[in-house]
C-alpha positions as CSV (number, residue, x, y, z in Angstrom):
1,X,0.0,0.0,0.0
2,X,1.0,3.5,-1.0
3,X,1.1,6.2,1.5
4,X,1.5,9.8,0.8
5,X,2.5,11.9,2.8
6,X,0.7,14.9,4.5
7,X,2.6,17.6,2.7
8,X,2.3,16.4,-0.5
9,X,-1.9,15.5,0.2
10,X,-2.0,18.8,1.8
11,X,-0.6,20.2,-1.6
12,X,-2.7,18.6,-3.4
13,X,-5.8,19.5,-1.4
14,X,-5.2,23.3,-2.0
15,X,-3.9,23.3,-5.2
16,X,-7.0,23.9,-7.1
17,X,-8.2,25.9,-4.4
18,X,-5.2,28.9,-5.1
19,X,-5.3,28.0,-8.4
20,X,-9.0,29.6,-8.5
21,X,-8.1,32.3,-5.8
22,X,-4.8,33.6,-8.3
23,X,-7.3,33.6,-11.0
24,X,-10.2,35.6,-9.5
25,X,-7.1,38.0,-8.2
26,X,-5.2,38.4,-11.5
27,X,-8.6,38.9,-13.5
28,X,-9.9,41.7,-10.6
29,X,-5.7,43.2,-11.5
30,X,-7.1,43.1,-15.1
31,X,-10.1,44.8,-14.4
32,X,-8.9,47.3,-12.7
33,X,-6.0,48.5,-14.6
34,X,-8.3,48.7,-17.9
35,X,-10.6,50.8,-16.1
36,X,-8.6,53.5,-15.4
37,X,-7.5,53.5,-18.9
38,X,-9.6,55.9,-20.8
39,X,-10.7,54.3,-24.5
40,X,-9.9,55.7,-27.7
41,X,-12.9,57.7,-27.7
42,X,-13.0,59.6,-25.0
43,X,-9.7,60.4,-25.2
44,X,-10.6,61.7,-28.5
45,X,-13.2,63.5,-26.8
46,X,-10.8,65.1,-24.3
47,X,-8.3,65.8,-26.7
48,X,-11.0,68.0,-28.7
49,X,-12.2,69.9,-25.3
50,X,-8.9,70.6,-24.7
51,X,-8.0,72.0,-28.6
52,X,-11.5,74.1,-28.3
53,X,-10.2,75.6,-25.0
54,X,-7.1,76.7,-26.3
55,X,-8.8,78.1,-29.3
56,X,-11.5,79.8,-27.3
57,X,-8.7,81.4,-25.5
58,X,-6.9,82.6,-28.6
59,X,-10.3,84.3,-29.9
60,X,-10.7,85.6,-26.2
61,X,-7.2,87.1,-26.6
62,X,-7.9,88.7,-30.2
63,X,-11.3,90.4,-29.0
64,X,-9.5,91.9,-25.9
65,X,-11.3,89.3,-23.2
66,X,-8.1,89.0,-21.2
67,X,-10.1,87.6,-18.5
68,X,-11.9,84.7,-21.1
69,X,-8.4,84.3,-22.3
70,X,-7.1,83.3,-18.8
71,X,-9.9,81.2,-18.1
72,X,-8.4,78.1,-19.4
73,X,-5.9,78.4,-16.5
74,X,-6.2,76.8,-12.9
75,X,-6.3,79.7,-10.3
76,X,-2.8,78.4,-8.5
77,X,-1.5,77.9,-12.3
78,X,2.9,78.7,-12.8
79,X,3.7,80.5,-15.6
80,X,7.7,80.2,-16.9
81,X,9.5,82.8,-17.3
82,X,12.8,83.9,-18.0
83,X,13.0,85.0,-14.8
84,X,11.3,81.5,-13.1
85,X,7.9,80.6,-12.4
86,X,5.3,83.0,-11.9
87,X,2.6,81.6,-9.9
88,X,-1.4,82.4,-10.0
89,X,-3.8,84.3,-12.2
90,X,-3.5,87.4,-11.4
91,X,0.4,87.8,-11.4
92,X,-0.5,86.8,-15.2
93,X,-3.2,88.9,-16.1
94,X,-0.8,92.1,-14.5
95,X,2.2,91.1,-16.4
96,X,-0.6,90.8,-20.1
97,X,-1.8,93.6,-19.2
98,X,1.2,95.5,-19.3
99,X,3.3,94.0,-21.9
100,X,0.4,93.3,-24.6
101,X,-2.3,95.2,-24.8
102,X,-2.9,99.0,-24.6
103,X,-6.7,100.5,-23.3
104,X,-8.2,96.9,-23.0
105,X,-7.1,95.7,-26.5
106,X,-4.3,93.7,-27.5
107,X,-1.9,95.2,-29.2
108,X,-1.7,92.1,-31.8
109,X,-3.4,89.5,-32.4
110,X,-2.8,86.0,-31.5
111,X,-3.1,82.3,-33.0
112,X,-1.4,79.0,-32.4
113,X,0.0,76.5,-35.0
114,X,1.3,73.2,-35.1
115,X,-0.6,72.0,-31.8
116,X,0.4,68.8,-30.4
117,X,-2.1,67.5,-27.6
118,X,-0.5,64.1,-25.7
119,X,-2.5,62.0,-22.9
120,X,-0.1,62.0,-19.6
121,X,-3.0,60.3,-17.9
122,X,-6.4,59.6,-17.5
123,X,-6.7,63.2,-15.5
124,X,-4.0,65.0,-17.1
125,X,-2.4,65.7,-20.9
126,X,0.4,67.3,-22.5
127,X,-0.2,70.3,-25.1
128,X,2.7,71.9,-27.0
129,X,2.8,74.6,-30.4
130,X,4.0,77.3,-31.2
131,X,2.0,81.2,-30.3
132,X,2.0,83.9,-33.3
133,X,1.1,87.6,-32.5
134,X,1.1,89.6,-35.5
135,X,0.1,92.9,-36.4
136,X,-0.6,96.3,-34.9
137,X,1.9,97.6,-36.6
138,X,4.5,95.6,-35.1
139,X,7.4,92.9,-36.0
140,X,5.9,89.4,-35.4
141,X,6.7,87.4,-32.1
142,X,6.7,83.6,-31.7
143,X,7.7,81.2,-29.6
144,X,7.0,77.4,-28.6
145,X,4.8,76.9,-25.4
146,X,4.0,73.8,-23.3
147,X,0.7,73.4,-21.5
148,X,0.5,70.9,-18.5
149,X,-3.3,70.4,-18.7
150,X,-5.7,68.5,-16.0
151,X,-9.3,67.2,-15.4
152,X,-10.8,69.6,-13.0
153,X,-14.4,69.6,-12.0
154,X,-15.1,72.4,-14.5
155,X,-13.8,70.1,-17.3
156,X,-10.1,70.5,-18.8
157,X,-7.8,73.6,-17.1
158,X,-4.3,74.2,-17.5
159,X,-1.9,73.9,-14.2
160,X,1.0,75.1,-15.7
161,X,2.2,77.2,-18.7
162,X,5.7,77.0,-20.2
163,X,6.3,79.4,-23.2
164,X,8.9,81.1,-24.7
């Protein structure tokens, strides 16, 4: 007569057992990792919220809406500088206000090219192009510009603003 013994009938006895329990546990892993994956299409719908922002802000700019320009910004928001990071709003709206436009208007008119818009995230996303203001009667500036963007309860707002 054969005898086991208890550690390999004890194997046996829970080997089917853990087999099923790894299974439930990698499946839940699976689950949950593709949920917080956003699909194709609503990141397409993200990406286009974002793009209509930054738009919006551009013809906010152009029709001397300083304020609807600024709106796609987080209240704490950095802007870069030459000088470092300027943080908030209002630090940003001063320094506009001063530098571009004269008696509420801008003193040239703005428009982005060559927009980029990358998912970082499910909550967050990467923008970068390139900023144009022309006219007035002035030489052309443009520079390249990074915006750190987020998922805010009052949709898509950037956190931070890089340009140069």
């Amino acid at each position: 007569m054969k005898t086991s013994s208890p550690r390999r009938t004890g194997s046996r006895r829970w080997r089917l057992p853990l087999l099923a329990i790894s299974s439930l546990v990698l499946g839940a892993c699976t689950v949950t990792a593709s949920a917080g994956r956003p699909s194709a299409a609503s990141w397409t719908a993200d990406e286009a919220q974002i793009r209509a922002a930054t738009n919006a802000s551009a013809e906010a700019w152009n029709r001397g809406d300083l304020k609807g320009h600024l709106s796609i910004y987080v209240d704490s928001v950095t802007y870069m500088t030459r000088n470092g990071p300027r943080p908030g709003v209002g630090a940003i709206e001063r320094d506009f206000t001063a530098a571009f436009f004269n008696q509420g208007m801008p003193k040239q008119q703005l428009r982005f090219e060559q927009l980029s818009v990358r998912r970082l995230g499910p909550e967050a996303a990467l923008e970068t192009g390139r900023f144009i203001l022309s006219g007035g009667g002035q030489p052309d500036q443009s520079g390249w510009f990074t915006l750190v963007w987020v998922r805010t309860a009052d949709g898509w707002k950037a956190v931070h603003d890089h340009s140069g």
